[in-house]
Every structure is written in C-alpha cells, then in structure tokens.
N, C-alpha and C positions, 0 to 999 in steps of 0.2 A: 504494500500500500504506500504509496507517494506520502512523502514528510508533510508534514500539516494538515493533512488529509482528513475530517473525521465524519464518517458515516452515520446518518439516521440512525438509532437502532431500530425502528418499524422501518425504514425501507427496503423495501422489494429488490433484491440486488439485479433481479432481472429486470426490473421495469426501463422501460425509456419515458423520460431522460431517466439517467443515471443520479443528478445531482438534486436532492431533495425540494430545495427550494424552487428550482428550474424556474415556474409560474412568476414567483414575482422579484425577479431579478432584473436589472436596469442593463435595456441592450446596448451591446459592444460596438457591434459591425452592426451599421445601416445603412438603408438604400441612398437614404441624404446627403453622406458623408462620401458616398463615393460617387455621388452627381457631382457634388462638389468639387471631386476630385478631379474628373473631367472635365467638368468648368475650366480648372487648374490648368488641366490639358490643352486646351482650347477646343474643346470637343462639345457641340452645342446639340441641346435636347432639347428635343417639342414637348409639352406638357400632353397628356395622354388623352382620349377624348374620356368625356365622363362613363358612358358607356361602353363598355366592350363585350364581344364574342370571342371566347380564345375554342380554337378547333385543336384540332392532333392530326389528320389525316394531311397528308401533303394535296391531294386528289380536291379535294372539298377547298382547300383556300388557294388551288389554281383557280379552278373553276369559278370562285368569285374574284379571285385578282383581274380574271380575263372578262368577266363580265359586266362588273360593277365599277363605275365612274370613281375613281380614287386618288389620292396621295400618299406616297409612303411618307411612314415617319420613322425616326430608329423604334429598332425593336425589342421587345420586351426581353427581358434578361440577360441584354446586350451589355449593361456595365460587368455584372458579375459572369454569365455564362459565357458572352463572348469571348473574355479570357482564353477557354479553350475552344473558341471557334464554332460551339452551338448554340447561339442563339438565336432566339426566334424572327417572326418578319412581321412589325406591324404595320395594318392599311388603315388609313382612316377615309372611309367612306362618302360620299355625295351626301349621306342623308347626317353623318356627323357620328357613326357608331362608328366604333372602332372594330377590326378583324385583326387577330394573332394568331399566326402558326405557333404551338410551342412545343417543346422539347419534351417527349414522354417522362412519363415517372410523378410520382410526388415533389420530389425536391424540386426537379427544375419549375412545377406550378406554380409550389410558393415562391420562390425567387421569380419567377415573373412575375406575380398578383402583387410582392412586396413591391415591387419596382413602380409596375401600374400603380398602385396606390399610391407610392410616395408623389408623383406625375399626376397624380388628379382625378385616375377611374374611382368611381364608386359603387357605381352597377356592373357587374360581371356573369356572363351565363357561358358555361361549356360546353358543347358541343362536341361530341366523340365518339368513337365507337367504343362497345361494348360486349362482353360476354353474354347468352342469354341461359342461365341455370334453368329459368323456370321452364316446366316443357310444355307451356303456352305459349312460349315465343317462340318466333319463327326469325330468319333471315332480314334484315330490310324493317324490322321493326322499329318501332318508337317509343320509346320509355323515358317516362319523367320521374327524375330519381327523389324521394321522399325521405333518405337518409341515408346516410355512408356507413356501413361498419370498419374501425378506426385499424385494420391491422396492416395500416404501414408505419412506418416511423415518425415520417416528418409532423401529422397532425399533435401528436403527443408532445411538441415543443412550443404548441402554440396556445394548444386547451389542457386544462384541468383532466385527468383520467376520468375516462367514460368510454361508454360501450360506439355507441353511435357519434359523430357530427352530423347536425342538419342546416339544410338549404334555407335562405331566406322566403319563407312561407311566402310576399306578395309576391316575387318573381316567382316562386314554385305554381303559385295557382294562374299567374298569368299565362304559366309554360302550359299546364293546363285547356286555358282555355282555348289556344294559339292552336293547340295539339291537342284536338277534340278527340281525335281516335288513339292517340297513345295510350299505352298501358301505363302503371305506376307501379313503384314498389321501391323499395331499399338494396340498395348496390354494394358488395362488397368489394371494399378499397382495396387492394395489396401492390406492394412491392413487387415479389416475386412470383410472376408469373408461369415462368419453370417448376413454381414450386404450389401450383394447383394441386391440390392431393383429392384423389378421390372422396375419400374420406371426408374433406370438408364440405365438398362440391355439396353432398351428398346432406350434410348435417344442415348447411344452409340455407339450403333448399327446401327441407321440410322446416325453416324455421318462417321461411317467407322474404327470403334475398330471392328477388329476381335478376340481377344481372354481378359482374364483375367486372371491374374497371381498376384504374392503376392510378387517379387524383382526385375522385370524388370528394373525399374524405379530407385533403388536405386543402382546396379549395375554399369546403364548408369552414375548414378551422382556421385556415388565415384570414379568411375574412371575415371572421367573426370576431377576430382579435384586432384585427386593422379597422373595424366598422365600414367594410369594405361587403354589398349585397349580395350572396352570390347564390346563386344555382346552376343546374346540369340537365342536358337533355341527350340519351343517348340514342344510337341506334346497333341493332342486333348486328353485328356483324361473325359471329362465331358460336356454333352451339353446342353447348356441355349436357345435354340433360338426353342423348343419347345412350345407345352403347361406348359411343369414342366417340370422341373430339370432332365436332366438323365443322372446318374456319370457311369462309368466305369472305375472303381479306379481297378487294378490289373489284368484289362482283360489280355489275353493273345495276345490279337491284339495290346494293349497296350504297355505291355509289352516290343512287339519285335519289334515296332515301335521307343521308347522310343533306345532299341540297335542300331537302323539304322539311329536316330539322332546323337549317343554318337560316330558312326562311320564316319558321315559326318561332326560333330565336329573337329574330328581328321586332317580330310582330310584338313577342311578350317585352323586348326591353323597351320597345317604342312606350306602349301603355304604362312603361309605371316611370314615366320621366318624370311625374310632376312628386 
C-alpha cells in the first residue's frame, strides 16, 4: 500500500472508484483549463450549439454531412482525444443543432459531453446502435432507452453508487412522442463487449433490459453531474436473444432506420428548446 495511503474501512476494495471520497472531491483536470490552454496555443474554438445529437455510426453522420446545409466547427473531444488522433467531427446545422460523430466506448462520451458542456450544449440526445436482448426486437428497430444499467466504469466517477443512471425524463418523452412506434425499455451499458457472457444476456433479459449498448449509462451520468439534458435513442442493429449472435452491422434496413432515429432526434430536441 502507497505511504500515506489510508483506506475506508467499509470500503469495497472492488468498487470503482477506488478512493472513498471520489463524489465530493474538487476536480483537477478540466475541460476549461485546457480550452484555455489552446487559447495559449493560438488555437481558437467555436462555442458549441446548445443543442446537440452525438451519433457512433460513421454511415449515419455521412449521410447527414452530405445532406444537410452545415458548418463544421472543431470537434468534440478534440482538446483531450485528439491528442491521440481520435476525435470526433462536429457539424452545426442550418437549423442551429449540433451533429457529433464520437469515438465508441464510455470514456471517450464523457470526454466529449465534458467538452460540449464546458462550450455551451445543454441539450444532448444519442443516437446509436444497439444490441437487441429482448426477442421482441427485431433488426432496424427503434428503442427509447428508459434507463442504463451502470456496468461500465466511467459512470461510477460521476454518480453516487447505484444500480441504474437515467435519461432526462422531458427529452425521454419527447423521444417518445417523435418515435410513436418505438419500443422502450432499459439498456445495459458495458464496456466490454467481448465480454457479453451468456449468462448475463440471459439474467437481463428476464429482468426486463431490452437492449445493450456501450454509453448509455455514462451519458445519463455526466450529464446529470454537469446539469447537462440528456437522452438516447437506439436502433436494433445486432440480435442476442437467439441461438447465437446475429449482427447486422451496415445493413441497409439498418442503415435507414439509424436516418429515421437521427430524424426523430431532431424533432424531440427541436420541442423542448424552450
């Protein structure tokens, strides 16, 4: 154990974080500090629009790059991520929403949502694809996610231990009403994808997770900590609730299902501007 070091004795040696206080400790490294830093640089940044759509798919933020009347601006995780050269591409649209390609995983969410938020977003919905557990879904689906279950890492540095993070209720019902035929339910968040185990698919499933995704969860809890709105809108792109696994990464049902979420996005962030 490291000199000066002294552990909880009720804490959880497994738990993340690690360091008992975690919650309410005064942050180090922020996203202001290394705007600043660039300033320094001479490296100059657009304030972000208040509203944003951050996608994952490369497919879905061509297809509105080439469509949709826009300007880029730098892009989101571009102080911290672009260090190593991944990060994301933001457009700011004709109607004044913002579009982000970002960088898979939880961490690089939060580091983009941080970044957004320090720049101005307030309103944030994601749109992405998803697993579909429940074997009511099908391919090309639509699902408005109702709550994350928390088993990646990075949510856990943001929120207090808890089973769930959830979505900002007006965006969630607007996502709703935008996406009159989507399905609902609760999505679980993980890390490791590789490390899908039967076993859990399986426990989840009868607990009432209909889909799996990879930032749900961290999304809901950074912006609940940044007072940043956020919600999710996925589409089925992969189904687990077979015998085996069957993806459909690029179909074209996919595809243009993935367009008619990023269109019912629009529709729900437009409504709750005021």
């Amino acid at each position: 154990m490291p000199a000066g070091y002294h552990a909880t004795r009720d804490h959880d040696e497994m738990a993340v974080p690690q360091h008992p206080q975690k919650h309410d400790g005064r942050t180090y490294v922020t996203p202001h500090a290394l705007l600043a830093y660039r300033n320094e640089l001479g490296i100059a940044t657009n304030p972000s629009p208040p509203a944003v759509i951050c996608c994952w798919q490369a497919s879905l933020f061509a297809t509105v790059r080439a469509e949709r009347p826009h300007r880029r601006l730098h892009g989101p995780g571009e102080i911290l991520l672009g260090l190593a050269g991944s990060a994301g591409e933001l457009l700011e649209l004709d109607s004044g929403i913002g579009v982000c390609l970002v960088p898979v995983g939880a961490p690089a969410a939060a580091i983009v949502l941080e970044e957004l938020a320090a720049l101005g977003t307030t309103r944030l919905i994601g749109v992405g694809a998803a697993g579909g557990l429940s074997p009511d879904l099908s391919p090309a689906d639509a699902v408005v996610c109702t709550a994350a279950l928390r088993d990646e890492g990075t949510s856990s540095h943001y929120l207090a231990p808890a089973r769930f993070a959830h979505p900002d209720p007006t965006l969630r019902e607007a996502l709703t009403a935008a996406a009159p035929s989507a399905a609902s339910g609760p999505t679980w968040s993980t890390d490791a994808p590789y490390r899908e185990t039967l076993e859990e698919i399986a426990a989840y499933r009868d607990e009432g997770i209909v889909t799996v995704d990879m930032e749900a969860a961290a999304l809901f809890a950074v912006g609940e900590r940044l007072g940043v709105r956020a919600a999710s809108l996925f589409c089925v792109s992969d189904v687990l609730s077979g015998d085996h696994w069957t993806p459909h990464f690029g179909s074209r049902d996919v595809d243009d299902a993935l367009l008619e979420c990023f269109i019912a996005a629009e529709a729900a962030i437009s409504a709750t501007a005021s």
